[in-house]
C-alpha positions in Angstrom: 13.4 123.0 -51.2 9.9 124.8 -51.2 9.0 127.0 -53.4 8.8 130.6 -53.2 6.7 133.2 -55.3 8.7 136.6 -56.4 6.9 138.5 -58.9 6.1 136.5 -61.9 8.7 133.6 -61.2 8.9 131.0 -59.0 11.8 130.4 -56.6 12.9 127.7 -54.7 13.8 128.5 -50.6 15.9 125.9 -48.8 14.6 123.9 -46.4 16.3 124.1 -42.5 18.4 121.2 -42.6 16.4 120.4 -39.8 13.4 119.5 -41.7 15.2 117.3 -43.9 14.9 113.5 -42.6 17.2 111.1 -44.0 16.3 107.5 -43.3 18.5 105.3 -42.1 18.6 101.0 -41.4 18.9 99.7 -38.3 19.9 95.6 -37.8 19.6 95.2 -33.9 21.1 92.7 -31.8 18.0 91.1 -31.9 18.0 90.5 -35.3 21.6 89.0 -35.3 20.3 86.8 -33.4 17.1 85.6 -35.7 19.8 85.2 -38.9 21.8 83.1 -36.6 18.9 80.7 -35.4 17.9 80.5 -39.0 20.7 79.6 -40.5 21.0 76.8 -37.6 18.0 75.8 -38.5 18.7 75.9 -42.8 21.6 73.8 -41.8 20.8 71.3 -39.0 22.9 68.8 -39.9 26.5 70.5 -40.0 24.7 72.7 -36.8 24.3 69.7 -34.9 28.0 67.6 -36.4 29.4 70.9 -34.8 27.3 71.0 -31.8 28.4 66.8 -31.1 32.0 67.8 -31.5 32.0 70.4 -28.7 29.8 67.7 -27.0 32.1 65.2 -27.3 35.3 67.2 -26.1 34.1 68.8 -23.0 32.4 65.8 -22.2 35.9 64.1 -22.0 37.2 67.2 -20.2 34.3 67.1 -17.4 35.2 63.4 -17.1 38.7 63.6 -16.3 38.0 66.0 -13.5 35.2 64.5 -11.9 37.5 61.6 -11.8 39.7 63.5 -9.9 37.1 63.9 -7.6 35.4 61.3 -7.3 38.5 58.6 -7.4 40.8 60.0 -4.2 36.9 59.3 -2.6 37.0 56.2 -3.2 40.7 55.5 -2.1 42.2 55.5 -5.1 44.8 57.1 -7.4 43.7 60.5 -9.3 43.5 60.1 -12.8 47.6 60.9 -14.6 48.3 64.1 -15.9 48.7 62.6 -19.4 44.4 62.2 -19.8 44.6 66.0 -18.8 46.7 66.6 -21.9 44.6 64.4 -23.7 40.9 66.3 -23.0 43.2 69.6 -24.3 44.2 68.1 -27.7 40.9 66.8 -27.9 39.0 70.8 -27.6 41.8 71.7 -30.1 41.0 69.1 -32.7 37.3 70.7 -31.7 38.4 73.8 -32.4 39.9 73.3 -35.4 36.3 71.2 -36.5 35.0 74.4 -35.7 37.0 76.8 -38.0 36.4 74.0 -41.0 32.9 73.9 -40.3 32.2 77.9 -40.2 34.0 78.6 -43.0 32.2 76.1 -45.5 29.4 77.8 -44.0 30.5 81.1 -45.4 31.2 79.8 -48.2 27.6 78.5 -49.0 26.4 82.3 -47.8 28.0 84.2 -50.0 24.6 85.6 -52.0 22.7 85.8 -48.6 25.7 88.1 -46.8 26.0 90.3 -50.2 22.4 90.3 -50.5 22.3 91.8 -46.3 24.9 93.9 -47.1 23.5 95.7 -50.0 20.4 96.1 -47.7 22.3 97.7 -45.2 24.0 95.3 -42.6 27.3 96.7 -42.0 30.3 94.6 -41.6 29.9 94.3 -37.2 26.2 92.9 -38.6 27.8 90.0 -40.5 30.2 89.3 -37.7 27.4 89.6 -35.2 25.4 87.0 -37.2 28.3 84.4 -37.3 29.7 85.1 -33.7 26.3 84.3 -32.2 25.7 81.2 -34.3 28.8 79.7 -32.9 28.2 80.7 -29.6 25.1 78.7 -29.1 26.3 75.8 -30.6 29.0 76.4 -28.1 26.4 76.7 -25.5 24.4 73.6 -26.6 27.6 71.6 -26.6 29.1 72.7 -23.6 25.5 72.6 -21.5 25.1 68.6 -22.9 28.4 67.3 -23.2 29.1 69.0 -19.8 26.2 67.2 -18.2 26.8 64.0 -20.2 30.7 64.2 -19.3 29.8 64.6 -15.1 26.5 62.3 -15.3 28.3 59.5 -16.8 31.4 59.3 -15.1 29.1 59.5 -11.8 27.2 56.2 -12.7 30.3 54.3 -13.9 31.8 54.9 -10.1 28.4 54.2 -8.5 27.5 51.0 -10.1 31.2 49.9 -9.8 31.8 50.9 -6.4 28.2 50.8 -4.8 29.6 51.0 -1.0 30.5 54.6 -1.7 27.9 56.3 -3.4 27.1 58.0 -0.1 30.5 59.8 -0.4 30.9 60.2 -4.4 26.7 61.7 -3.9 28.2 63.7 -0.6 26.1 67.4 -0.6 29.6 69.0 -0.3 31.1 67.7 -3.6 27.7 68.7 -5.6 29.5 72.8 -5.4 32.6 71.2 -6.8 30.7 69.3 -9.5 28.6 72.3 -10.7 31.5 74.4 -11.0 33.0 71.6 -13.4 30.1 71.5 -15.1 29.9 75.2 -15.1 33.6 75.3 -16.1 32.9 73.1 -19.1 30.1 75.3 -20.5 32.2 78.2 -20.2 35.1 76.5 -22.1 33.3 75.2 -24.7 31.5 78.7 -25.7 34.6 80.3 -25.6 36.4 77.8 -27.5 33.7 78.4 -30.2 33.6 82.2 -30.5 36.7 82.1 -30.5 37.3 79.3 -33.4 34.3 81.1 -35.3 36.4 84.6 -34.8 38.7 83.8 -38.5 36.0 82.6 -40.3 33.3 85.5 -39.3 35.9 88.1 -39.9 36.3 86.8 -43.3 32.9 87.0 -43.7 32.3 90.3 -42.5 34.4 91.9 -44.8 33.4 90.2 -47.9 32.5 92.8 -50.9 28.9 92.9 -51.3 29.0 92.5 -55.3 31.6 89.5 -55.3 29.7 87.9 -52.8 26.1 88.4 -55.4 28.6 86.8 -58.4 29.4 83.9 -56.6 28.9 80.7 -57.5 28.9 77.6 -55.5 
């Protein structure tokens, strides 16, 4: 409104709704991505007990089919199907680490997501935030155990069976052994997003003034 002289009183005009600016909050991707590596960083040690248990099961995973590789090379029988069964209950015992651990992690947030919220994070920020904090522990876990899974089982053959490490170290096998590898990483960040899904949806729609009134 500006104001507007008519004879001995004063008037307010309207503005153009054009010259009216309403500000508004933006929370880029970006900055999902800074909450999520702090947070990681607040809580190492249940970041890296979660990080070790996606380790741990693609590791075993990798294993088994490098084996499978590696052991017809050698003239011997391929691992049984039963240790393939047993690397999938293992990622699903992972997985359900993984819902356990994101959810106490909520739990502990409660002030800082009500405290976002009220701020202006909307409820995609807060799942944002949460998705991208288990993915990279999903990626760190996958990328090590991965490796870890592939570089051990490797050795084990070499130092057993010495008179084929040309063959188990063949050039040709390395494409079959990075797509395991590749395989594992894959497995182990989707197994994470998607074990983090419940818990970040739960936290996304949390009410901003419960969440300010809770107490741990």
């Amino acid at each position: 409104m500006s104001p507007k002289k008519k004879g001995s009183k004063m008037e307010l005009k309207p503005q153009n709704a054009a010259d009216i600016k309403i500000g508004s909050i933006k929370f880029p991707i970006s900055e999902a991505f800074r909450f999520s590596l702090e947070s990681i960083r607040k809580r190492f040690t249940r970041a890296l007990i979660t990080a070790f248990s996606v380790l741990l099961g693609i590791a075993f995973m990798v294993a088994i089919m490098t084996m499978g590789i590696i052991l017809p090379l050698i003239d011997q029988t391929p691992p049984p199907q039963y240790q393939t069964w047993m690397a999938i209950i293992a990622l699903l015992v992972c997985g359900v680490g993984i819902v356990n651990s994101m959810l106490m992690s909520v739990t502990e947030r409660y002030k800082e997501i009500g405290t976002i919220k009220c701020l202006g994070a909307t409820d995609t920020n807060v799942l944002q935030i949460f998705l991208i904090e288990a993915l990279l522990l999903g990626v760190l876990g996958g990328v090590i155990g991965a490796c870890a899974g592939w570089g051990a089982t490797t050795v084990i053959y070499m130092i057993n069976q010495p008179q084929y490490v040309d063959r188990i170290l063949n050039a040709s096998n390395f494409v079959t052994y990075l797509t395991y590898i590749g395989e594992g990483i894959g497995v182990a960040s989707l197994l994470s997003v998607a074990a983090a899904a419940y818990p970040a949806v739960y936290a996304a729609r949390l009410n901003p003034a419960e969440a300010l009134r809770y107490e741990v």
